[in-house]
N, C-alpha and C positions, 0 to 999 in steps of 0.2 A: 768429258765422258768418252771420246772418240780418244782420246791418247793415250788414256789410263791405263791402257794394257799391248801397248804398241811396245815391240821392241824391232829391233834391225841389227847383225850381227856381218860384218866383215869377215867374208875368208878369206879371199885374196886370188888373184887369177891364176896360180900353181897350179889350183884344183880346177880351171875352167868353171868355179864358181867365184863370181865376185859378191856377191852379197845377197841377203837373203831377208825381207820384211815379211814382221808378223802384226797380227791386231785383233781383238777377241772382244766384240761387243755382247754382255748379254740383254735377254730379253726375262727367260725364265729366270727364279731365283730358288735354287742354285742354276747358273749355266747349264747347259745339256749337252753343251758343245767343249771338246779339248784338243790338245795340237801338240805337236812334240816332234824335235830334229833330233840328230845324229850322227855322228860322223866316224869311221873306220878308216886307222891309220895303220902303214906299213913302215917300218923303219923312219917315222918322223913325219910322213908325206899322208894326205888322205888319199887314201885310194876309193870309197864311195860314202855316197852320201844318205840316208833317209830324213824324207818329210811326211811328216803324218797329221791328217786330219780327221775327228772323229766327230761325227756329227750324232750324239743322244736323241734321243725320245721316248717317252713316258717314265723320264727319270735321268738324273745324272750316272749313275753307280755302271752303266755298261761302257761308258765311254772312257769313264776312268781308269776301267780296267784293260782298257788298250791303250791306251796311255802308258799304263803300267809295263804292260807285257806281250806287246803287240813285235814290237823289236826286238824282244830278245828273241824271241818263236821263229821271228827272219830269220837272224843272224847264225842261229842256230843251226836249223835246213841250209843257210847257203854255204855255211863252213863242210855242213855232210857232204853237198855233193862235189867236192873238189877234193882232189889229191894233196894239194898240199895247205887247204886251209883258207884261201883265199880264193873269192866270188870272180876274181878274173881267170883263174882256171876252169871256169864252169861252160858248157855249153849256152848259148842261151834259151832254148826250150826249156834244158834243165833247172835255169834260174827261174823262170815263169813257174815249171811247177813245183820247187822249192818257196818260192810264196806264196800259192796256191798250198800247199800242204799248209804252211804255220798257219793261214785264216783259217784251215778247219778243222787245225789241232786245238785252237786256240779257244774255238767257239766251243765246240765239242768238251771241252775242259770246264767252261763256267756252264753248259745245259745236265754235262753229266754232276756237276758238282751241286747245282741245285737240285737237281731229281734226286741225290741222295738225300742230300739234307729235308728232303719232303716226306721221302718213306725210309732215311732209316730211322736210326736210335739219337736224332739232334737235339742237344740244347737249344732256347726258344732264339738266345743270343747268336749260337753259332749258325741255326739255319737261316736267319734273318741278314745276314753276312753274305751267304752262299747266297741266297734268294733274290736278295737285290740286283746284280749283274746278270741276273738268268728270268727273271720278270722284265724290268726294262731292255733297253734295245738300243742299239749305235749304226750308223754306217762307217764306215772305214775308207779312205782314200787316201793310199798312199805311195810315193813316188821312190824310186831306188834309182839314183844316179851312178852310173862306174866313171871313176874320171880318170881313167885313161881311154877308154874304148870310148868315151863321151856318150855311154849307151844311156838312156833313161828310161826305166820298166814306169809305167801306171799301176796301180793296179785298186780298180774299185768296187765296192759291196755298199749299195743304195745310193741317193743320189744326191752325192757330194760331187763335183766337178773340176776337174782340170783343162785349162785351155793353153796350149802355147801361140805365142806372139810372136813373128818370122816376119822378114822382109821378103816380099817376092824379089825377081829380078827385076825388077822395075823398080824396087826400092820404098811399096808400098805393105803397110803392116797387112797382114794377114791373122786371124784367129783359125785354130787348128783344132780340133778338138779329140782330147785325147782319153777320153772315157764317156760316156753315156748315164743318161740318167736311167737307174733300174726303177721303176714304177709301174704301176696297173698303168699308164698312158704309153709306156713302151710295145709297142707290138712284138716284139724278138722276145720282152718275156711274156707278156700275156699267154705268146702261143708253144712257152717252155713251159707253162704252166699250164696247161690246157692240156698239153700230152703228158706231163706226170700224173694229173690230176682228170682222166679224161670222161671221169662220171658225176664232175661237179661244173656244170656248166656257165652255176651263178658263183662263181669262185672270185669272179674279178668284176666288179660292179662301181661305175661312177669312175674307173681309174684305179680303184683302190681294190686291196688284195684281205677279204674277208674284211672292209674296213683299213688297211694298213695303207698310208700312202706307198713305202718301197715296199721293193717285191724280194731286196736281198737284205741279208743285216745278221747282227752279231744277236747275241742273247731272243728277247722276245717268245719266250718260253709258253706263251699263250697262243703261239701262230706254230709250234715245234712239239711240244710233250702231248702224248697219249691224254686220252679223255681220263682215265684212271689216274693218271701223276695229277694232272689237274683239280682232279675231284678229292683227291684226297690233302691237298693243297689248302685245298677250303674246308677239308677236315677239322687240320690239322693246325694250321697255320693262317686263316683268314684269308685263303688266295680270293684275286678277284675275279669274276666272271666269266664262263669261258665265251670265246670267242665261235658263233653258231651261222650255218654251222658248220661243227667240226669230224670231219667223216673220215680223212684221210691224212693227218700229219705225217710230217713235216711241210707246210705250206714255206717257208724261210728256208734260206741254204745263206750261209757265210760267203759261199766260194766266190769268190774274185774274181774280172774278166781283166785281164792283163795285157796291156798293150805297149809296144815296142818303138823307140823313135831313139834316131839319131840326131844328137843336139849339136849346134852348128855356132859352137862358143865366138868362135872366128865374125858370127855375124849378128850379136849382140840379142840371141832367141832371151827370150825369157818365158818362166811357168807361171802360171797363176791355179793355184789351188784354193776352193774354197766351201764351205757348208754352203746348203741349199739357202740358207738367209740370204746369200749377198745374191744369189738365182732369179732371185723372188723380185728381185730389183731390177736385176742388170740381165742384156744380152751379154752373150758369148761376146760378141763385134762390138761391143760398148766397152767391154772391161778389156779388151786387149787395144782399143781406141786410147781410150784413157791413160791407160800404162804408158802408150806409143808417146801421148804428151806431154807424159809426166815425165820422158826423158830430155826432154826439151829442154825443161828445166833445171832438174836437178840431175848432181853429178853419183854413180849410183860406186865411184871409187872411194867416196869420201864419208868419213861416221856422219851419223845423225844424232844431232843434241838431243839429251836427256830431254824428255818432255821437263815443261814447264807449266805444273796444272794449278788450273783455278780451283778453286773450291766446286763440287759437283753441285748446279742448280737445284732448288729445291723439286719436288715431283710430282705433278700434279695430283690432290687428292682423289682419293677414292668414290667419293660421293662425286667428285663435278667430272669425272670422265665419257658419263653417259650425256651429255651436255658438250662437252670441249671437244671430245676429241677427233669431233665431224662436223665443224661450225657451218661448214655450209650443204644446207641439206640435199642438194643436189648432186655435190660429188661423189660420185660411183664407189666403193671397197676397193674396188682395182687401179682405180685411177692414183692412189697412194701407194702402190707397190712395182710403180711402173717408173723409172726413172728419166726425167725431163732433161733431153740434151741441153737445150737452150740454158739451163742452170749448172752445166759444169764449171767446176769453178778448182784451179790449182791454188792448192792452200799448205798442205802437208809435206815435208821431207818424206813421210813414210809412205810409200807407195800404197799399202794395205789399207793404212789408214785413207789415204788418198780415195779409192775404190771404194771404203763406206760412205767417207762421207757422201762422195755422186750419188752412190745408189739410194740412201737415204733422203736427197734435196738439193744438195751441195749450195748453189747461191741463195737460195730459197730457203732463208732462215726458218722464216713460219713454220713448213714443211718438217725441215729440219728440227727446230727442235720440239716441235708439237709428235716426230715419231721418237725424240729421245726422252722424253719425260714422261713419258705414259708409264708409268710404276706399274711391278708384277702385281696378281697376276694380268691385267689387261692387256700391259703391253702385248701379249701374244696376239692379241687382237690385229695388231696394226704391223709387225714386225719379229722375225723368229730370232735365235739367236745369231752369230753372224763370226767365223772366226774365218781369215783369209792370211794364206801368204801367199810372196812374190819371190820368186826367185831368179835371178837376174846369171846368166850366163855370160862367161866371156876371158880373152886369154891373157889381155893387156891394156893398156891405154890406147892400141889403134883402133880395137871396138868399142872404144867409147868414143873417140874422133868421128867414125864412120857410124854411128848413132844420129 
């Protein structure tokens, strides 16, 4: 179950990227979670990279759609703001808000497209299309490498995370951390939201924002459209509830907070990108520890063998969950979402996969696989979905010597 969706793809140190692991466990069925790379070539050579991670909820259909067309929206702005077509002629403010513009063309494109399909003239078929990515909701986190300038933009919308992995000069890993989680538990937005909103005082309650854990995100057309789009939604088309109360939308903003780092190929940095599931698990200092080990091990120049998968275990039934899946009555909810050093355990070539399995139990079969058999929909109970890559920097084989 942990391999099933693992891949690992070799670029090679040209680009000051050597390698890059991915791995998509779900929880919900369908996933809610999708991922998608990239790469822009000049005369044969890549000149930059995108990695993207999309974290859903209250539905697949928003995340797929950045999936879909999340990159081209970049690619597009970043070729406008340059003379001759390429993102290394750009300023870099200018490239910040060249990605900052495609998040909230991009969004603005599925809320406008839904709110037509609500009041205009739609087939039941065609509004139900449109509807979907503009009801459900995604976070966006996603990374834009230049590899010449070794410049790496972040850039993130809710609370998916990225951490880089650096050696101090003393030669000890370090976790960096290169985006923030947006949530009602952020103070920076609570009180961005407080001055938009500065007559709704119960706006952000429990950490959560009218109910919502993030406080940025794509679609979520229940936290963004007028009380009238809404209400005629459930006209119309069976929308569901609105979200109360609702006095002042747009409560959600797409936009992005984009931040800036120079990567230090030379000294074997690596990224780790990942949904809120692998969060729920792991510190920051945990998953860039782990990583640090996992070089110890394995060599990050060389392919990783095709999984070799079992057959997927059967799942535990529906009836015995309420029974199984907390045998012992005194351990705490939290205490299964907290990941136990003492059971790290190196198992995996795949870095990605490496970092699920820790944060799931890692030596601690039990653990382990009592949170991978719990079939939808409970598993959400114990476990969100979880998709994570690694992306491993570097120029040649002397940063892999000096690893």
């Amino acid at each position: 179950m942990l391999r099933r969706s693992e891949d690992s793809q070799m670029i090679g140190s040209g680009s000051g990227v050597l390698r890059y692991d991915t791995m998509q466990l779900p929880s919900n069925s369908i996933s809610e979670d999708d991922c998608l790379s990239a790469t822009g070539r000049e005369d044969g050579e890549i000149e930059w990279m995108l990695f993207g991670i999309y974290d859903g909820h209250a539905g697949w259909e928003t995340a797929a759609a950045l999936r879909d067309y999340l990159f081209i929206y970049i690619a597009y702005e970043l070729e406008a703001i340059s003379s001759t077509g390429a993102p290394s002629d750009a300023a870099p403010q200018d490239v910040d808000r060249a990605i900052e513009k495609a998040f909230l063309k991009l969004d603005k494109e599925i809320m406008d497209q839904g709110a037509t399909a609500i009041t205009g003239p739609s087939f039941l078929n065609e509004a139900m299309s449109r509807l979907g990515p503009a009801y459900s909701g995604s976070c966006a986190l996603v990374s834009y490498y230049h590899t010449e300038s070794q410049i790496l933009k972040v850039a993130c919308t809710g609370d998916s995370r990225a951490v880089l992995g650096r050696r101090n000069a003393a030669g000890e890993w370090e976790a960096i951390a290169l985006s923030s989680d947006q949530t009602g538990h952020n103070k920076d937005e609570v009180a961005r939201l407080h001055k938009e909103h500065p007559d709704e005082p119960k706006l952000v309650k429990d950490g959560r924002v009218l109910g919502l854990m993030v406080s940025r995100a794509f679609g979520d057309g229940r936290w963004k459209w007028s009380r009238q789009v809404q209400e005629e939604a459930q006209r119309r088309f069976f929308g569901p509830p609105l979200r109360e109360p609702l006095i002042s939308p747009p409560y959600l903003t797409a936009l992005p907070v984009v931040t800036t780092t120079k990567i230090e190929p030379e000294n074997g940095d690596f990224l780790i990108m990942a949904s809120d599931g692998l969060w729920d698990h792991l510190t920051s200092e945990q998953a860039v520890d782990l990583v640090s080990q996992w070089l110890k091990t394995y060599d990050v120049t060389k392919d990783v063998s095709p999984p070799d998968l079992a057959p997927t275990p059967n799942a535990i039934p529906a009836r015995e969950i309420s029974s199984r899946r907390n045998p012992n009555p005194n351990m705490a909810y939290t205490d299964i979402r907290t990941a136990d050093a003492k059971h790290f355990v190196m198992r995996d070539e795949n870095a990605a996969t490496h970092l699920t399995r820790n944060a799931l139990g890692g030596g601690n079969e039990d653990m382990l696989a009592g949170l991978l058999t719990v079939s939808p929909p409970y598993s959400r109970n114990v476990r969100d979905d979880i998709t994570v890559n690694v992306i491993f920097f570097g120029k040649d084989d002397t940063t892999i010597q000096n690893l």
